[in-house]
N, C-alpha and C positions, 0 to 999 in steps of 0.2 A: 141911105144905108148901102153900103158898098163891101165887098171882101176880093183885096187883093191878094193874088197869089202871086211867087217869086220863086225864083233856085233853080228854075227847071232847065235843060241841057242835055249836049251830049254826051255820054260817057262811054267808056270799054265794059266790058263784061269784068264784073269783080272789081269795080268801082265803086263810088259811091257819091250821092248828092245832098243836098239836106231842105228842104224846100219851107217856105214860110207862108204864111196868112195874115193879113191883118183885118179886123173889122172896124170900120170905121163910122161915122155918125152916132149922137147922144143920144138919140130916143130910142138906141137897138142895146137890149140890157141881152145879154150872150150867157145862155143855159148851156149849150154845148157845143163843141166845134168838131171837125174831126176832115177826113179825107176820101174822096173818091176817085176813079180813074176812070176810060173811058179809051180802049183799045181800038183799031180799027175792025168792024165787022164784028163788036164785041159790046155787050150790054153795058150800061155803065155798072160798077162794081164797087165796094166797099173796099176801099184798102184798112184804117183804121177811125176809130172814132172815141171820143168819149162819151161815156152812155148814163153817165148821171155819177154823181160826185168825183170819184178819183177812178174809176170803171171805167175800160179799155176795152172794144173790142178790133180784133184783128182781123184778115182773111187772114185763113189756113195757109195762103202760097206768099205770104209774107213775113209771119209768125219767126221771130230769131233773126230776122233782116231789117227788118223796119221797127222803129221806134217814135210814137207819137209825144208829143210836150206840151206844153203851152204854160201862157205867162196871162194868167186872167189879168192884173189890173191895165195890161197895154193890150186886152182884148187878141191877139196872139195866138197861133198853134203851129207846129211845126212838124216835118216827117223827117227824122234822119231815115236816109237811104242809105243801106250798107249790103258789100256782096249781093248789087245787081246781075239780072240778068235780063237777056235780049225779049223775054216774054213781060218784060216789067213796063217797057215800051207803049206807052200811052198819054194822053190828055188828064193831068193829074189836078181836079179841079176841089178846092176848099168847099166846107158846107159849116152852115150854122144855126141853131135851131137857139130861138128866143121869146123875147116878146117887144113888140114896137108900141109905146103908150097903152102899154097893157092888154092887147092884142096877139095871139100867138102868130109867130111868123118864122118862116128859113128860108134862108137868103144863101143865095150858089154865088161862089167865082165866077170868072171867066174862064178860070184853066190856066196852065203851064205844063206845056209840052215835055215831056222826058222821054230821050232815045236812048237806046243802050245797045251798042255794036258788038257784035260778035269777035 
């Protein structure tokens, strides 16, 4: 069971990125997917998630910039990044909460880096 993340980059301030997820392996049935970050000297945080059927939740310091998606049958989720800024600069890593052989489980990315220059 694996989740890879992709998209991530540099960008200018008032840019924008769009960053993807896949999950992969059969025996991982995917309830939810969603996104976190990971600043430096900074706790990791919620950027977006989905939180049970079509229920989104945002952080406050993204809310009208970022927009989460996904594409359940290809296991899938995605962040478009719009009107960055240089505080958005972190380790933007996938999350996904399921069950593996009918066991609950969540399963992290690796990460992908997002800089965002001033």
């Amino acid at each position: 069971v694996q989740l890879q993340a992709s998209g991530g980059g540099l960008v200018q301030a008032g840019g924008s990125l769009r960053l993807s997820c896949a999950a992969s392996g059969t025996i991982f049935s995917v309830n939810t997917m969603g996104w976190y970050r990971k600043a430096p000297g900074r706790e990791r945080e919620l950027v977006a998630e989905y939180t049970g059927g079509d229920s989104v939740a945002y952080a406050d310091s993204v809310k009208d910039r970022f927009t989460i998606s996904r594409d359940n049958t290809k296991k899938m989720v995605y962040l478009q990044m719009n009107r960055l800024k240089p505080e958005d600069t972190a380790v933007y890593y996938c999350n996904a909460h399921g069950t593996i052989l009918g066991a609950p489980a969540e399963v992290w990315g690796r990460g992908t880096q997002v800089t965002v220059s001033s």
